[in-house]
Each structure stands twice: as C-alpha cells, then as structure tokens.
DRENROKE-853767 format. One record per atom (N, C-alpha, C, CB): z, x negated, y negated. Coordinates in pm, whole numbers, plus 50000, padded with zeros to 5 digits. Glycine has a CB too. Example, Ala and Ser with C-alpha at 12.3 -4.5 7.8 and 13.67 -1.06 7.14 Angstrom:
507804868150569/507804877050450/507804868050330/509054886950447/507084871550225/507144863350106/507874871049997/505724859250060/
//
This chain:
610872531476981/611682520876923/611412507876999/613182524376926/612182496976949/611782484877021/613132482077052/610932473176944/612772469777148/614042463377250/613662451277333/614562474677367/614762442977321/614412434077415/615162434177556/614542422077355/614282428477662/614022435877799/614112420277869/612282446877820/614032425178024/614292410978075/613932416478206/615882402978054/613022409078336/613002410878464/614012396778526/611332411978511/615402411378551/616582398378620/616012391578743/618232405378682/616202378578722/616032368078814/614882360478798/616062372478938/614312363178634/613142359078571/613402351378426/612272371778555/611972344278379/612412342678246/611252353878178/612342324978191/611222363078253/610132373978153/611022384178061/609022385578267/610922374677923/611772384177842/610962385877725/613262378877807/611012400277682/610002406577593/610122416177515/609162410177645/609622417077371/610162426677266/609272439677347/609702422077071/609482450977378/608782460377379/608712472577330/608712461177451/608312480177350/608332493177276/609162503577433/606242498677211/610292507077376/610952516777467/611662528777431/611772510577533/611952541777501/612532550677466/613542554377379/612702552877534/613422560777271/614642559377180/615692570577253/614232563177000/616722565677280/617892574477364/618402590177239/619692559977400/618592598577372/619062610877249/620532614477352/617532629377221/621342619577214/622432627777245/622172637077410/622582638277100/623152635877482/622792644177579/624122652577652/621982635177675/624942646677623/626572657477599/627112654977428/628322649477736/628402664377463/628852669777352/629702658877311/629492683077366/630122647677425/630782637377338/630102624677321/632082634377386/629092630177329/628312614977277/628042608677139/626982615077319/627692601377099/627312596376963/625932583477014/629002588676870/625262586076852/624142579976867/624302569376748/622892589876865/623872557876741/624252544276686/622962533976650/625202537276798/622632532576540/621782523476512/622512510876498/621052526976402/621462502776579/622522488176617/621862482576505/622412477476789/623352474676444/623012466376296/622252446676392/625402463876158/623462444876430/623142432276491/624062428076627/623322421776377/623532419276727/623512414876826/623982400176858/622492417576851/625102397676903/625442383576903/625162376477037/626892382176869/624762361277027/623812355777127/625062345377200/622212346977047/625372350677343/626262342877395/625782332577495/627172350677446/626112325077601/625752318077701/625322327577797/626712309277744/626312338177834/625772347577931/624192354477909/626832358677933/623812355977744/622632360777760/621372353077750/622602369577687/621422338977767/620882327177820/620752323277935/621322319277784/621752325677998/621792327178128/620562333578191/622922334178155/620992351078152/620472363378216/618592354878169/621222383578118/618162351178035/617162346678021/615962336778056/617412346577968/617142330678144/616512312678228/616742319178336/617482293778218/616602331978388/616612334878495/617992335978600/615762327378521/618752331078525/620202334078595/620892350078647/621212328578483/622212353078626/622652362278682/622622374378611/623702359178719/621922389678615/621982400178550/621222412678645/621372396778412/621722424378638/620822433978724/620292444878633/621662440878851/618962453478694/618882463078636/619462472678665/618052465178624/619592483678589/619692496578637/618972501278764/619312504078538/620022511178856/619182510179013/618412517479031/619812511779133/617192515479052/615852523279045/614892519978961/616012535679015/615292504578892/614972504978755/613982486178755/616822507478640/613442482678688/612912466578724/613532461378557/610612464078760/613492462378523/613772456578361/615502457778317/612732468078233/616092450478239/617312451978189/617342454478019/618052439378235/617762457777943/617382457477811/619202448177793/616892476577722/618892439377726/620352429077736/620472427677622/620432414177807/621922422377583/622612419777453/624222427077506/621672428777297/624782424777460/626502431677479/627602428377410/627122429277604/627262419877262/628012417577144/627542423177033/628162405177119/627652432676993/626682442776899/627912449676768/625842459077029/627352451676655/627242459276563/626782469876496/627162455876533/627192481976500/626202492776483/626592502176361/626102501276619/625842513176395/626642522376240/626132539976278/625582515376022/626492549976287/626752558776398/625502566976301/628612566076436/624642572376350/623672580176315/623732595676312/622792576576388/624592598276455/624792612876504/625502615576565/624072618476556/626222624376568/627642629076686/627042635876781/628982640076630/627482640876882/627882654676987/628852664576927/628682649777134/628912673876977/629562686976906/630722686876957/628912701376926/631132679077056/632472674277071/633152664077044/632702674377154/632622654276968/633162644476897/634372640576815/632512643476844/635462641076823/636132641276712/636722633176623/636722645976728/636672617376655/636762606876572/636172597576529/637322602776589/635032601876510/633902595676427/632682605276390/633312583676507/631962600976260/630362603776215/629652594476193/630112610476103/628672603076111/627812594176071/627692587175942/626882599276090/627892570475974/627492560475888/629162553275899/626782566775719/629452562175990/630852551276069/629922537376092/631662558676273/630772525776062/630542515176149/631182512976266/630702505476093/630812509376410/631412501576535/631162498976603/632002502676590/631722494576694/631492484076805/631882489176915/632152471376791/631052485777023/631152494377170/631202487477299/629952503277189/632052490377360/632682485377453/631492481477594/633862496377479/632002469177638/631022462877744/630772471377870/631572449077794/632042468977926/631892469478100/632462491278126/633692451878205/631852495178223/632272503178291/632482506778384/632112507278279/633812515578400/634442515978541/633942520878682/635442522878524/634302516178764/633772519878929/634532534478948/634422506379075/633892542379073/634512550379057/635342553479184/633802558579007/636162539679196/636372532879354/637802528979355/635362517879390/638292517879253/639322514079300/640222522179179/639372498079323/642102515879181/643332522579095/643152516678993/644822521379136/642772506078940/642442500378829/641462508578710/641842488578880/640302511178805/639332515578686/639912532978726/637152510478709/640562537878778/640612549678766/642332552078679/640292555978923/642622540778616/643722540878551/643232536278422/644812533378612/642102536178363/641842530078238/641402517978221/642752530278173/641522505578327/641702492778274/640092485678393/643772485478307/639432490578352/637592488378400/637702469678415/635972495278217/638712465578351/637922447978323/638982441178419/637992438878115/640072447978486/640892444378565/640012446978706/642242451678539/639182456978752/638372463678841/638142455578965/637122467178776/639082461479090/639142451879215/637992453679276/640262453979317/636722466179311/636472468979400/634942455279378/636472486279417/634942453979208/633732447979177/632502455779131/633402441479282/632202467679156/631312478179137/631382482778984/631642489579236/631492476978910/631842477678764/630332477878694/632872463678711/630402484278592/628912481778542/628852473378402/628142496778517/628172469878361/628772460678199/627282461478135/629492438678220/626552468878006/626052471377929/625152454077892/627082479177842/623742456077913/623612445177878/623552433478027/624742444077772/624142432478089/624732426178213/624232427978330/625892429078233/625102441878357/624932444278549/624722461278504/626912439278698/624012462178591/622942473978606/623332489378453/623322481478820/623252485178354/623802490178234/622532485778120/625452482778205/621652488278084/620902485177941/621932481777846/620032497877878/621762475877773/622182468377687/622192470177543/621702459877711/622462461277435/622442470277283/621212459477202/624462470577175/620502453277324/619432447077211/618372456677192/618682432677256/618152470177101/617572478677042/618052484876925/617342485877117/616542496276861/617222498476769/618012509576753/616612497176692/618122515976854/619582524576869/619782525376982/619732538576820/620852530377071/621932529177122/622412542977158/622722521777041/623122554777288/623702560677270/625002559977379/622972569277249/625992560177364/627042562777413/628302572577394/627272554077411/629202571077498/630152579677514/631502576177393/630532578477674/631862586177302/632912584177251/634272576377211/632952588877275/634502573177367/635402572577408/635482554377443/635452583777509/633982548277442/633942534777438/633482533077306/633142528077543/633712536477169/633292532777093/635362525576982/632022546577046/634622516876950/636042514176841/635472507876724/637382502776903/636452519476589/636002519276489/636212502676382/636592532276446/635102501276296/635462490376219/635362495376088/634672478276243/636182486076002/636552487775857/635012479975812/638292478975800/634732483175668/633882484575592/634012467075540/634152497975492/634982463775567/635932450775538/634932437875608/637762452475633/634612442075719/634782432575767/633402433875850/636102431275824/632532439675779/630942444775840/630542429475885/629582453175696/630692416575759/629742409575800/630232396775885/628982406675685/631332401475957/631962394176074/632372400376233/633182389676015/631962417176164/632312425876334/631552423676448/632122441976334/630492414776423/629942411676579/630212401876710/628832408576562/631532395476607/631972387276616/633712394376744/631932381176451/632942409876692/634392411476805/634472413476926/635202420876789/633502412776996/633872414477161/633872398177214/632452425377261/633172387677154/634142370677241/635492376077174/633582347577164/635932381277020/637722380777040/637982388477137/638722385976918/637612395777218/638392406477282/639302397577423/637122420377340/638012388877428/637952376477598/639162370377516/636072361077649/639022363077370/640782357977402/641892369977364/641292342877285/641882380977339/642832386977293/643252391777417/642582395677186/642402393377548/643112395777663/643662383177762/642252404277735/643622371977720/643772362777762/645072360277742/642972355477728/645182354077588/646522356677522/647592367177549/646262358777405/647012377477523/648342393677585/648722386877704/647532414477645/648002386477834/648082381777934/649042373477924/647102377977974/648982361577880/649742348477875/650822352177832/649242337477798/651302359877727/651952361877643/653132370777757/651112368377514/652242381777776/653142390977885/653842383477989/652252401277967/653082372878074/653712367378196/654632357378134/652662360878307/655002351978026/655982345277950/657112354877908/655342338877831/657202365177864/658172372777816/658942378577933/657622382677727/658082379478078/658722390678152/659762378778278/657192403578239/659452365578260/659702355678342/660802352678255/658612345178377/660832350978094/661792340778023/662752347277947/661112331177930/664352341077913/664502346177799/664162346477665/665142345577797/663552356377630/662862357977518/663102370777423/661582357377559/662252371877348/661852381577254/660992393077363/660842373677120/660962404777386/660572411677454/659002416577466/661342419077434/658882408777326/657632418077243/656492405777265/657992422977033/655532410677399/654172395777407/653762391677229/652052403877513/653392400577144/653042398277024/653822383076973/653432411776941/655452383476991/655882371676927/656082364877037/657032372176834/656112357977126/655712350677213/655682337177144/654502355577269/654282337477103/653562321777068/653942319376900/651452321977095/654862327776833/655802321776736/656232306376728/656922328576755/655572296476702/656312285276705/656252277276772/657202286076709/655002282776886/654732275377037/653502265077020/654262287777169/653312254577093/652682245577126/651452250777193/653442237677192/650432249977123/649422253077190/648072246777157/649382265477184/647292240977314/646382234077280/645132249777341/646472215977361/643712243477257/643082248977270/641582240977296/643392256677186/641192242877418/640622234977483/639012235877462/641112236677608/638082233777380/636412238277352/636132246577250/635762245877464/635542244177160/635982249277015/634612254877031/636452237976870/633682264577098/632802272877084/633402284677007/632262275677205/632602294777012/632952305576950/634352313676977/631922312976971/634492307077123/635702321477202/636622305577144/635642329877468/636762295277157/637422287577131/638502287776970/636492278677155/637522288576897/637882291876790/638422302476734/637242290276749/637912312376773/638772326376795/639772324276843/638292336676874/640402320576969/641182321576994/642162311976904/641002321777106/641882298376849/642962294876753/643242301876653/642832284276703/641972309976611/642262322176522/643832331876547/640892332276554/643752335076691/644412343976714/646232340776712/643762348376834/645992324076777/647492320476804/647642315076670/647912309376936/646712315476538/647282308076430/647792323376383/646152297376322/647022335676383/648062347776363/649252347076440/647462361076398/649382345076534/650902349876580/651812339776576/651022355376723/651422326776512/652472317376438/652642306376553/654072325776391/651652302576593/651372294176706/651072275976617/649742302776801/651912265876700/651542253976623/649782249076706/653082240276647/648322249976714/647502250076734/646782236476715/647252259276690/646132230576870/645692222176858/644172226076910/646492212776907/643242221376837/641732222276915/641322211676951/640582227276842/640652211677092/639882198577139/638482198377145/640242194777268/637612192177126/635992193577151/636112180877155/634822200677044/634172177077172/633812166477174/632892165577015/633132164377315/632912171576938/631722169176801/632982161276686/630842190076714/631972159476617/632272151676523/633772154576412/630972151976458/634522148476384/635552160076265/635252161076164/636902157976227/634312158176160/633572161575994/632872171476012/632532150575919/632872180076136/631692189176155/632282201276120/631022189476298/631612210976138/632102226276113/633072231376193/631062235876128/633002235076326/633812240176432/635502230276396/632842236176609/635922217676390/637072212476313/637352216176200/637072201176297/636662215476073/636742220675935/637332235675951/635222220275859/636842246976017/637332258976068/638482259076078/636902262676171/638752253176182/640442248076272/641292244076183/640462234276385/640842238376079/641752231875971/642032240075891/641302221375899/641112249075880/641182261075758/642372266375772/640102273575761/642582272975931/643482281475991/645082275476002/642862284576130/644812261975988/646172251775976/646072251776155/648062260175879/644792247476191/645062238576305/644972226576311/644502240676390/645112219076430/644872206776417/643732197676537/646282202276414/642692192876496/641902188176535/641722174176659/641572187876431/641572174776793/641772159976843/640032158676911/643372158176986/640112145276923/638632143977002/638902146677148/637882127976989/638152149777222/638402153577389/638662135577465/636492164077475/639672131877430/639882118077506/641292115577588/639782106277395/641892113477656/642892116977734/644062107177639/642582113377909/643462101077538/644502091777508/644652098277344/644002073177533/643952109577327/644542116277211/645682128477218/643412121377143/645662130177355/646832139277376/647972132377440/646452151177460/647822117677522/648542114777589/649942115177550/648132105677623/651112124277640/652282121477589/652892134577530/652122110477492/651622142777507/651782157777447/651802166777549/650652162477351/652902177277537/652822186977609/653192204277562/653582181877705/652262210577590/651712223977559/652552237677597/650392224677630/653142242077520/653422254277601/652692262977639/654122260477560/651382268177579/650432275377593/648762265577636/650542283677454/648452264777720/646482259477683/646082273177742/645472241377799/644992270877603/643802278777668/642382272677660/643702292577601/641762274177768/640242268677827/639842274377778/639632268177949/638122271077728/637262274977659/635722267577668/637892274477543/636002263477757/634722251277765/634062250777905/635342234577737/634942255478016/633822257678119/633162244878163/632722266978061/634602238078169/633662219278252/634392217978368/633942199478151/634762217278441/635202217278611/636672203578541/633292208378781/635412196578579/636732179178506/637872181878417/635852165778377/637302190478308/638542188078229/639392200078274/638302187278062/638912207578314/639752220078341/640882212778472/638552235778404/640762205078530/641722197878612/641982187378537/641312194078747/642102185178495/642752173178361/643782177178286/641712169578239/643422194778248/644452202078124/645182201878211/644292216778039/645962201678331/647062209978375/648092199078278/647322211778573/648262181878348/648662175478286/649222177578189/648142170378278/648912183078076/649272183877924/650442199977929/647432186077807/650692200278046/651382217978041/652992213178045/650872231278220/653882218977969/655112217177978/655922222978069/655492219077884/656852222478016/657482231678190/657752242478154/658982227078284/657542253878250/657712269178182/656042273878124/659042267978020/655502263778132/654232262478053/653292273278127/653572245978056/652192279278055/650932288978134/649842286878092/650952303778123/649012284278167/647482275578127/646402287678163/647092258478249/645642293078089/644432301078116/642962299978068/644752311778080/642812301078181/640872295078195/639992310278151/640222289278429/639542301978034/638392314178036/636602313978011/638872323077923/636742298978060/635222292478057/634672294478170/635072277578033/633212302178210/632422302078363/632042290978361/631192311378399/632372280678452/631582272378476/629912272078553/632392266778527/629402263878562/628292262878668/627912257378747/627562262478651/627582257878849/627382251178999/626982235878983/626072259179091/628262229079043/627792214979000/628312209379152/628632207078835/628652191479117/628732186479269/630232188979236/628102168979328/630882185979351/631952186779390/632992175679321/631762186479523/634382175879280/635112166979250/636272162179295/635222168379167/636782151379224/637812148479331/639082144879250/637342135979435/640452152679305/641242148079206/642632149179282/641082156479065/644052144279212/644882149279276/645112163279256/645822142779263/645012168779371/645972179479412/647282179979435/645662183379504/647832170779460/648822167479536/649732170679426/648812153579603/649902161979327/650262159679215/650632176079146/649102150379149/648832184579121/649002195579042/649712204979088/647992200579009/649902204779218/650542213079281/651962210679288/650032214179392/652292198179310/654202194879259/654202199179152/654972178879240/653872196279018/653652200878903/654052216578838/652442198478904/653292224878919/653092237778923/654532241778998/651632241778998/655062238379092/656092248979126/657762237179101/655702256479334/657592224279032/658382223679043/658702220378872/658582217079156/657482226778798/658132229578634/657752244478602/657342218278495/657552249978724/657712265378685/656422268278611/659102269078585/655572265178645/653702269778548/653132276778631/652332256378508/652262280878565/651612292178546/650022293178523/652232297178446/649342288278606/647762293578556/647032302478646/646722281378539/646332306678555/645302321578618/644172321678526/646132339778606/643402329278580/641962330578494/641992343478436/640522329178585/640442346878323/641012360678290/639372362178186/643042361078191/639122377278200/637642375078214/637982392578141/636672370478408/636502397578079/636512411977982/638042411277905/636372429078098/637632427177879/638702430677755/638592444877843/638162429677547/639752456077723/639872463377748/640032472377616/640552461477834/640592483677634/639962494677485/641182484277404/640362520177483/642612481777438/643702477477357/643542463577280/644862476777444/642222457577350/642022445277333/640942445877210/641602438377467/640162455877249/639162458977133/640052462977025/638032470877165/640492465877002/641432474876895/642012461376794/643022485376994/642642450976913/643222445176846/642342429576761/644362444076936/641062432476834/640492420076796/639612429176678/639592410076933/639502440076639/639652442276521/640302440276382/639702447776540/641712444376435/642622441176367/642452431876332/643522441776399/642672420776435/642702407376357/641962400876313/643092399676395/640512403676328/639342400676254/639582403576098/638162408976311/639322414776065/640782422375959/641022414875894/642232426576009/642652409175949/643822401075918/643362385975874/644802400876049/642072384075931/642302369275904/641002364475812/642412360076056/640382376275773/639412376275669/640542377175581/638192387675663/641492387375550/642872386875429/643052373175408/644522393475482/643322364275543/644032355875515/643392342075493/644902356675601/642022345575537/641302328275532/640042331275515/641382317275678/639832342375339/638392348175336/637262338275365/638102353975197/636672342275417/635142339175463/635662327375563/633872333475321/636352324175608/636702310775666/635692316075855/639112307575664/636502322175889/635682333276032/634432334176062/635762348076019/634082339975916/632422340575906/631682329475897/631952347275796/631512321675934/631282303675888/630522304676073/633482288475842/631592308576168/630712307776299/629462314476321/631412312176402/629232324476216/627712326676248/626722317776163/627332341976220/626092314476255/625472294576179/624142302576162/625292273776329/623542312076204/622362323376175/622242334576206/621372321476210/621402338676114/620782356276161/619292356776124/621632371276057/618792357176260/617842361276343/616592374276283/618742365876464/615702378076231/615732393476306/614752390176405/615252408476208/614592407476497/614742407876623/613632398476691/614712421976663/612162405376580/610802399476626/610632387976619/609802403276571/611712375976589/611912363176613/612802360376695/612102357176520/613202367576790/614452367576877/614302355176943/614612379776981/613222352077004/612682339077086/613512326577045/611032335677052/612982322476900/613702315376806/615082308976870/613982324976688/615812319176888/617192315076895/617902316177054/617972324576788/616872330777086/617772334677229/617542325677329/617432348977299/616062318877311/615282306277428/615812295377437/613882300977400/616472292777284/616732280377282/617782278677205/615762273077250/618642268877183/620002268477051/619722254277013/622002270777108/620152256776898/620082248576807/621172236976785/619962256176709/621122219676762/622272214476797/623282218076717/622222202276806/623272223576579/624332225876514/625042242876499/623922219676388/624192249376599/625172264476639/626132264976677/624902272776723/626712274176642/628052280276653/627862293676707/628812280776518/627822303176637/626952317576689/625882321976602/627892330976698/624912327476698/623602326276627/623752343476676/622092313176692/622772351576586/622972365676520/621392376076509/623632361876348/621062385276628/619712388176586/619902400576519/618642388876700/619422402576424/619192410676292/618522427976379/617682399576161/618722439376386/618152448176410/618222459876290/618572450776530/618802458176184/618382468176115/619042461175977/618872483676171/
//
C-alpha cells in the first residue's frame, strides 16, 4: 500500500510504498482510510518542525485527522464491522502517570504519551490503518462528507466542557456544563478551522457568539459565522472596545493578542487558549494590570490541548446536529480535496483562500 512518510526534523516527505497493517489481536479492527485532514501541526512536522518516529524506527507516516470505513474486525470485537464508518482517536496513554491510567491520555502528566501521526505513533496518511477497538468512534452515514472534520471539534469540545465545568462548579448555576453558555457572551478569537467550530459549538448550546479575524467580511470564514447566527468583528481593539465576554476562546495562536483578550473578560469571566504559538521575540505588556484583573474580578484562564473518548463522541454529535440545523453550512470549511498522489499540492503549501484542505485516500 502507499503512505505518506516523513524523516522528523526534515523536510523529506514522501509518497511510498509501505506495509499494509494486519489484524493481530482479537480486538482489533482494520480500516480503509477515506480521507485525511491537513492541519498546521502537519506542516509543521513537514518544514521540519516538531514530530518523532516510532523508537527504533527513522520515518513517521503522519496525518491524525482522518476518515475511514472498517474493512475487518478481530474475533473479539463487538461494536463495530465492516463498512462501519469512523474516526479514530489521536493520542495514547503512558503507562506512567493516574491520568492515563484512569482513561483520560490528553490530560497525561508524565508527558510520555504517544499521538498517531505526531510523536512516535504512525499515523493515518495511508491506505489502511489498524487499530484497537476501543479508540475507534462510530459516525453516522449523515454526515460522511463532513466527519473529518471531527477531531479539530474534539480540541474545542474539550475546551468548552472545560470552561463550562470550572463555571458551574465556582457559580450559582445550572449544574449541568452543557447549559452553561445558554445566553452567554462569547467572543471567539481566529476564525480558522478550530475557530469556527468552536462558534459552531457555543452557537449549539445557545451562546450569543462573536468571531474575530483579520479577513475580509465578505469572505467565507464570516459568511459561516453568520450562517450559525454569529456575529462578525474585524481584529481591531476599537471594534470590541467597551465589550465584555463571559466566555473567550483563542484560536489564533499570536502571543499579542492573546494578552490583549484578557481585557475584553467580564467578571466571573474564563478565557481559554487553544492556539500553539511559535517562537518569536519577546513582548511587553502590563502585567500589572492583568493580574489585578484576574483576582480581583474573579477570572479564570488556562490552556487546553487533545480531546478525549467523551469529547470524540460529542463532536460527533454535534457535527450531526448542526448539519440538521445549518445543512451544508459546516461543510463549506473544506475549501478542497486533494487525492493522495498530489498530496504535495496542498500539504507543502496553503493556499490564500483555505480553510481546510482534504487529501483524498480512497
């Protein structure tokens, strides 16, 4: 079969011809990957940035936003076959700290985590795939030509829970994180893919939703936002001035503005970053200020990074839910599809008017 491969800490990336994986316990399943979604991280791993192989190993086979459709079980399998569609989970657990030995791999203190695609884990850019059962989560037939689209929701659906949880357990409220952002003020900071999703998510749970970027409002990524009944501002300090947020969430990964949003946080307010930034010069700002701010209106920020099986589940769902509710509106972020033997095309380079770009494997 073929796959694309990568020597981490290189830009040697290459379609090749590699082992097609077989069943090898009873709860495994085998998966022909439909398609592969192209993030920053696997641009990264491609310009030579951060990714490892498998240990013992020189090559990575990368990708870790994938779509597939199940070819073959294990004889212990019991909730799925073949010509299931789904989607399979990134990162896996260490076998070190209470976290990953409690289920929750993306919380994982010790760091020794492995992530598919990433850090020392092959990846799903091929044309099949085999894994364990138990990281696989099923998708509806519904929503084939937007499910690749579900592991960036997973990054805000754990973001949000998150936010949501440390609001309910601090305030008087509704008990339930789900209604939380009922009615709440929320800006949403970089209208990339996880950006948009995530207004996706707080426009499900009845969130009043603002998106910020810097492109045009006549462009696509706003038109989206509008679909969902958000509302659109340009990234200028004097389009929010005066506004304040019960919820922001980051999405953009710029150092500057990410110390800029606190500003816009109300009191009681919780701000979460979920953009990597990249090594830049140093800046300068008040501290002084963010820090009165922070403990003397009661806020709240933290960062927040993977998903987890509950998160997958639910960024199903609402993938789902919001094709019901705003058909084809979702699907609009994949601005192309790729196939593989043109992977170059897209993975080397992006295009100025992408949104998410899509390599085709079967």
């Amino acid at each position: 079969m073929k796959a694309i491969t990568i020597v981490p800490q290189t830009k040697n990336v290459q379609l090749v011809d590699w082992p097609e994986p077989k069943i090898e316990t009873a709860t495994q399943v085998k998966v022909r990957v439909l398609e592969v979604g192209i993030c920053g991280t696997d641009r990264e791993e491609v310009s030579g940035g951060r990714s490892d192989a498998p240990i013992g190993e020189k090559t990575l086979v990368i990708g870790h936003e994938m779509l597939g459709e199940i070819v073959e079980v294990g004889t212990g399998v019991k909730n799925f076959k073949p010509k299931d569609l789904v989607v399979i989970m990134v990162r896996r657990p260490c076998s070190e700290c209470e976290m990953c030995k409690k289920g929750c791999a993306d919380m994982c203190q010790s760091g020794n985590y492995t992530e598919r695609g990433i850090k020392q884990r092959h990846g799903f850019h091929a044309e099949f795939v085999v894994d364990e059962e138990k990281y696989l989560i099923a998708v509806p037939a519904s929503i084939k030509n937007l499910a690749v689209l579900t592991e960036p929701t997973t990054v805000v659906e754990k973001a949000i829970d998150h936010a949501c949880r440390l609001q309910v357990a601090r305030l008087p409220v509704d008990p339930d994180p789900k209604k939380f952002c009922q009615g709440k003020k929320v800006l949403v900071a970089g209208l990339g893919p996880i950006g948009v999703l995530a207004a996706m998510v707080f426009r499900l749970r009845g969130a009043d939703v603002t998106g910020m970027d810097v492109v045009d409002p006549r462009s696509l990524r706003p038109r989206i936002l509008e679909a969902m009944g958000g509302k659109y501002v340009l990234a200028k300090q004097e389009n929010t001035r005066g506004q304040k947020f019960d919820i922001i969430l980051e999405a953009a990964g710029i150092p500057k503005l990410d110390f800029e949003l606190p500003q816009f946080l109300s009191t009681n307010g919780v701000y979460v970053l979920t953009g990597v930034a990249a090594d830049g010069p140093p800046l300068s700002f008040d501290a002084a200020k963010m820090m009165r701010n922070l403990v003397l209106e009661n806020q709240i920020i933290f960062g927040s990074v993977n998903a987890g099986l509950a998160h997958f589940k639910q960024a199903v769902a609402d993938l789902e839910e919001a094709e019901k509710k705003w058909s084809g509106t979702i699907g609009q972020l994949i601005t192309s599809r790729t196939p593989h033997a043109q992977f170059a095309d897209v993975l080397e380079k992006r295009k100025p008017d992408e949104i998410k770009a899509v390599i085709e494997w079967s």
